[in-house]
C-alpha positions in Angstrom: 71.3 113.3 97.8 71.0 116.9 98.3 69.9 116.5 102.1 71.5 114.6 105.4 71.5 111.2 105.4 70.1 109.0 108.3 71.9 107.3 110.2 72.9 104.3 107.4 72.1 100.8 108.8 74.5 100.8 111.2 76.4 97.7 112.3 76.4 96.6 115.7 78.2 98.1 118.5 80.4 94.9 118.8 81.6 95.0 115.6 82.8 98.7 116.1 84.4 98.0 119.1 86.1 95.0 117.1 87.1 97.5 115.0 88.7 99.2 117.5 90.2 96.7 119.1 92.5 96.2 115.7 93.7 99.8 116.3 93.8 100.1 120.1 97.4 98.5 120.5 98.7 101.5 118.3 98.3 105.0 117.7 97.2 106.9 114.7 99.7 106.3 111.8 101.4 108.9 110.6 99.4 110.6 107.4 101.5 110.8 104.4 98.4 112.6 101.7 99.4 111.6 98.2 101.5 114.7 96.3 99.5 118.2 95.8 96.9 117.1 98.1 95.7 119.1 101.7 94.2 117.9 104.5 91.8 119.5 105.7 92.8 121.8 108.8 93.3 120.0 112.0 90.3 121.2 114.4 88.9 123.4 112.1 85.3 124.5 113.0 82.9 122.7 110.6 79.8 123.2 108.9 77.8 121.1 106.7 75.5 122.4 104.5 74.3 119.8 101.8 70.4 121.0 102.6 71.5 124.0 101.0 74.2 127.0 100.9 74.9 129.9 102.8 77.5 131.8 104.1 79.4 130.2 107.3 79.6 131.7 110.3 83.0 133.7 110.0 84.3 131.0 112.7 84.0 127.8 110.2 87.0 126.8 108.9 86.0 123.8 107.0 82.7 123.6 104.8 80.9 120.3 102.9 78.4 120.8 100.3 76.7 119.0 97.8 78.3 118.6 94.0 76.3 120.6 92.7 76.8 123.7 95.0 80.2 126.3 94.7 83.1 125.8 97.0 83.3 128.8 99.7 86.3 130.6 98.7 88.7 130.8 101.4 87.7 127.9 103.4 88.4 124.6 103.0 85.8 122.7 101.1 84.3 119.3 100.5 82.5 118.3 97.7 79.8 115.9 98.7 79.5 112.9 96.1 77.4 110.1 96.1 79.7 107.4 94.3 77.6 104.1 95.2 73.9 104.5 95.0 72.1 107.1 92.6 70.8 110.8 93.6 67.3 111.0 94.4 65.8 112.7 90.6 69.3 111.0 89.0 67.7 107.3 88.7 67.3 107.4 85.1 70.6 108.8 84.3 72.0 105.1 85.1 72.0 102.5 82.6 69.7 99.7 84.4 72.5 97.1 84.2 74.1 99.2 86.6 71.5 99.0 89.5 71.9 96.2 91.9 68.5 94.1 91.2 67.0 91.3 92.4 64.4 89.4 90.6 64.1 91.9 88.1 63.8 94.9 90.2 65.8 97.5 91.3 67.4 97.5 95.0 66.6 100.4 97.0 68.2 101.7 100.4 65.4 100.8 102.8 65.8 104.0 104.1 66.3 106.4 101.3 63.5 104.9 99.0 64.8 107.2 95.5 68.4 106.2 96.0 68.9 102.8 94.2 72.3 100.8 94.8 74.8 100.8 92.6 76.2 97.4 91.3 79.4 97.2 92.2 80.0 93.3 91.9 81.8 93.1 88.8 85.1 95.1 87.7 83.4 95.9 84.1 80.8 97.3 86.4 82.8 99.2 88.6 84.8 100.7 85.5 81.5 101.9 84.2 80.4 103.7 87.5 83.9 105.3 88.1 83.5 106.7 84.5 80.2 108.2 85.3 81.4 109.4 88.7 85.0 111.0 87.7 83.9 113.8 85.8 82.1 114.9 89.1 85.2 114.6 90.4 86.7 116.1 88.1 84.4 119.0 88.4 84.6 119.5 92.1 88.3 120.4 91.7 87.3 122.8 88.6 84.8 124.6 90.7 87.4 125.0 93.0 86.7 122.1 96.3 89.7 121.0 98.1 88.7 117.4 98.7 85.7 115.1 97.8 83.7 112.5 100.4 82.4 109.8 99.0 79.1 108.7 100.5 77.7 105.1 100.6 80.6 103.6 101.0 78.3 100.7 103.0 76.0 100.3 100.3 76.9 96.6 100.6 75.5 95.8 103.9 71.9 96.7 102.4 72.3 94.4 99.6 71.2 91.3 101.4 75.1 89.9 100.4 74.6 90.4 96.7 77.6 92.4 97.0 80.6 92.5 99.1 82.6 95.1 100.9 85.8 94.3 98.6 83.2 94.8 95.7 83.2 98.5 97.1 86.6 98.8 98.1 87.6 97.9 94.5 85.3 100.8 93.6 86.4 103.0 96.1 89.9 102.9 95.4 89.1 103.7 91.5 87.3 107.0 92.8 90.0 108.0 95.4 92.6 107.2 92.7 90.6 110.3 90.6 90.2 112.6 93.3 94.1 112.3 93.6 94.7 112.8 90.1 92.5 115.8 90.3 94.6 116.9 93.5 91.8 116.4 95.6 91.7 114.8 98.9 89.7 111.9 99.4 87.3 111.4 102.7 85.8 108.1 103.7 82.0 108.6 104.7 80.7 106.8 107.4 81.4 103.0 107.7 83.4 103.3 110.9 83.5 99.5 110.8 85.7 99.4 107.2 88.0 102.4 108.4 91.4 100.2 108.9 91.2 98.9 105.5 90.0 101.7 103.3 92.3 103.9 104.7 95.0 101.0 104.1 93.8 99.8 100.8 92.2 102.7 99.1 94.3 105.5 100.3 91.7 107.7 101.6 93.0 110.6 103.2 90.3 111.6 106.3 86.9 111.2 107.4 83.4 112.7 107.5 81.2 111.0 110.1 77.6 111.4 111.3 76.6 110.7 114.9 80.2 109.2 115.7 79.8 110.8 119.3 76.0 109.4 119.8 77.1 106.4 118.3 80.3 106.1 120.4 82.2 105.2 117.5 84.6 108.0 117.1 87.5 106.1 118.0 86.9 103.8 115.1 88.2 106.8 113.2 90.5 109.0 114.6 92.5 105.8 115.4 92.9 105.6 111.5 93.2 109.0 110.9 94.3 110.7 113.6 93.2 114.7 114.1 91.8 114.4 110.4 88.2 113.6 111.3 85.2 115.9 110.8 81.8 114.9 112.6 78.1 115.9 112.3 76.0 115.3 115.1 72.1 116.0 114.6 70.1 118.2 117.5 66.9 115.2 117.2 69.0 112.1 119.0 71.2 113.2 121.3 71.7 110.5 124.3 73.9 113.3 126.4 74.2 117.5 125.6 76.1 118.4 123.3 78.3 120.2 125.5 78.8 116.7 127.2 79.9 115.5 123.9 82.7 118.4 123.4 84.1 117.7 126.2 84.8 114.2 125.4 88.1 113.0 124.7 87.1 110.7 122.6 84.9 113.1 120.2 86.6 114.4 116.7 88.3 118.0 117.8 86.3 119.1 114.2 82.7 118.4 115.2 79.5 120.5 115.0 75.9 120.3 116.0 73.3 120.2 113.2 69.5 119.9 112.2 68.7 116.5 110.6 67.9 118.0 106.9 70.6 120.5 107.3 68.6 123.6 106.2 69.2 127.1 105.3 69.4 129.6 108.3 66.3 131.4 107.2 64.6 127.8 107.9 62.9 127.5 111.2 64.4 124.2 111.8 68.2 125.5 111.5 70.5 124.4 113.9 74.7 125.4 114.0 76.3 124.8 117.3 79.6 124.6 117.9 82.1 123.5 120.4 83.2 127.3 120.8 
């Protein structure tokens, strides 16, 4: 997609916190990034910008953007890729066998109508969608991105159990496995409640969350990876200020306040705040 996602279907709070509770006995583990890969900067300032681009505020330090946008040179950048349902306009660029359906007819996220989900329930399926998706990867590190998120990653919890998270973490570790090779880093989007094992059994290297601080979730995260987490929150459901949610412990040191659709400044609607 080339604007914010929603928040995706989240899973109960309890089954965050069990997440947590996996985690809570330890601390972060140390983050060995496969070779000729970076991290992105601990507590950069972030901005996210997959409405559109624009230059960042001279502050911003790390920026994401959609595929099909250019990498800011001289700040780290993250090439937004949606590996498990389609783009909204892409839907006919997928072989049908490809889309999840059921009785015939294509599944669609609930709340994103135009992006149909991806089939990932079979490894001659998976093959197929990792070969559509790699040259994107692939051309993310030519234009010049330092790492790629891959969005969706929960694409299986709207399926009504016609897939399965291992379906996706088979997937996902073909995709992170790419961005490696392509000496990118690979970010985990979303899905605080799959963090311990795609970090542990797809490699990926950090995380880009929405709403973990309205959602209370951060901790799923940066108990997995530590100061390598980058937040969005959105201005239109905030349960306490923003200011409130800097000050947090518990809140990503790499978090920034946007507007749901993530417009251009020249937008009416734009909103960049920052933890300062």
């Amino acid at each position: 997609m080339t604007v914010a996602a929603l928040a995706r279907g989240r899973w109960a709070g309890l089954i965050v916190v069990g997440a947590l509770a996996l985690t809570a006995c330890s601390p972060a583990p140390a983050h060995s990034p496969s070779s000729g890969v970076t991290l992105p900067p601990s507590g950069a300032v972030p901005d996210y910008q997959l409405g559109g681009a624009y230059a960042p505020d001279p502050e911003v330090g790390i920026v994401g953007r959609d595929r099909s946008a250019e990498p800011v040179p001289g700040v780290y950048s993250i090439c937004y890729v949606n590996g498990f349902q389609t783009q909204p306009g892409e839907l006919a660029d997928w072989p049908r066998d490809l889309l999840l359906q059921r009785g015939g007819e294509v599944v669609f996220d609930p709340d994103w109508p135009d992006e149909a989900l991806l089939d990932t329930s079979t490894a001659e399926h998976r093959d197929r969608i990792s070969e559509t998706v790699k040259p994107w990867i692939d051309d993310c590190a030519d234009a010049g991105f330092d790492a790629v998120e891959f969005d969706n990653l929960d694409s299986y919890s709207r399926s009504d159990g016609s897939l399965s998270f291992d379906d996706n973490l088979a997937l996902a570790s073909l995709l992170v496995d790419a961005a490696h090779t392509a000496g990118l880093a690979a970010g985990q989007k979303n899905a605080a409640e799959d963090a311990v094992p795609l970090r542990a059994r797809a490699d990926f290297d950090f995380a880009v969350t929405e709403e973990c601080a309205a959602y209370e979730e951060c901790e799923a995260y940066t108990s997995v990876y530590g100061d390598h987490v980058i937040d969005i929150e959105y201005a239109d459901e905030l349960p306490r200020s923003f200011a409130e949610m800097c000050d947090d412990d518990a809140s990503p040191a790499a978090m920034v306040l946007r507007d749901r659709d993530l417009v251009t400044p020249d937008d009416g609607a734009y909103v960049f705040e920052t933890c300062g």
